[in-house]
C-alpha positions in Angstrom: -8.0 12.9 -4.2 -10.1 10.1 -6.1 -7.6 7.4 -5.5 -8.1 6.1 -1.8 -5.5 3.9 -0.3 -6.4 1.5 2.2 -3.1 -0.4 2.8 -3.0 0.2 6.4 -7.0 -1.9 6.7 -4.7 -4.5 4.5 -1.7 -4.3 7.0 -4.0 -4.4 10.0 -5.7 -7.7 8.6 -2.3 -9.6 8.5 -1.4 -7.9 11.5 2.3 -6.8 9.9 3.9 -3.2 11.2 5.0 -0.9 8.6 8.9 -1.6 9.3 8.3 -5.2 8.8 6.6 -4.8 5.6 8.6 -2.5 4.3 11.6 -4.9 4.8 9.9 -7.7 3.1 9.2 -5.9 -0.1 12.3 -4.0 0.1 11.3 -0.6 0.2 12.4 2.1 2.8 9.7 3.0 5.6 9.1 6.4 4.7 8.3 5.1 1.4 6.3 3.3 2.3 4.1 5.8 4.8 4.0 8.4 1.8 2.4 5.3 -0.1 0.0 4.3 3.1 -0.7 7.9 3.5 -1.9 8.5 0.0 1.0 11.3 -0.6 2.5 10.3 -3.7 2.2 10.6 -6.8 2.8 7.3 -8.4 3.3 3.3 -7.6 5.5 1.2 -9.3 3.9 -2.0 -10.3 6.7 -4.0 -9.0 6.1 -2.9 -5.3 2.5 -3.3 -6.0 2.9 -6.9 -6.9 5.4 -7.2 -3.9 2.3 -5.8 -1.9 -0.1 -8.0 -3.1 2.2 -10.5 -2.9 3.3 -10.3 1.4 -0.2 -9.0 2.6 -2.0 -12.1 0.1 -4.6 -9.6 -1.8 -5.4 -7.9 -4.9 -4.7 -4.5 -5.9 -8.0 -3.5 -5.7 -8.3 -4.2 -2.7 -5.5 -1.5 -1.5 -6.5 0.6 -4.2 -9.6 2.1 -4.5 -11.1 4.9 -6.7 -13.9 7.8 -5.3 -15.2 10.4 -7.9 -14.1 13.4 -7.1 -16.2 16.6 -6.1 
């Protein structure tokens, strides 16, 4: 995939576990793995702003974009 998702080098920074994220932006934790993982399709720009918002960066900076082969 060309979209790489580095929210767990973001988690890791602010040294915040998945569950505790996920309850501050009010998402479920399995949600939240799929998203970490890179295995859905979609994000909702509310939970991206909620991201941004607990782990104090910029969506480009858990977002990131590879051409693909």
């Amino acid at each position: 995939m060309a979209i790489i998702v580095n929210l767990d080098v973001e988690m890791a920074k602010n040294k915040i576990s998945l569950k505790d994220l996920a309850a501050r932006i009010g998402i479920s934790v399995t949600n939240l793995s799929l998203l970490k993982t890179g295995k859905v399709k979609g994000v909702r720009f509310e939970t991206l702003e909620a991201l941004c918002r607990e782990l104090h960066c910029k969506p480009g900076d858990i977002l990131d974009y590879t051409p693909g082969e």
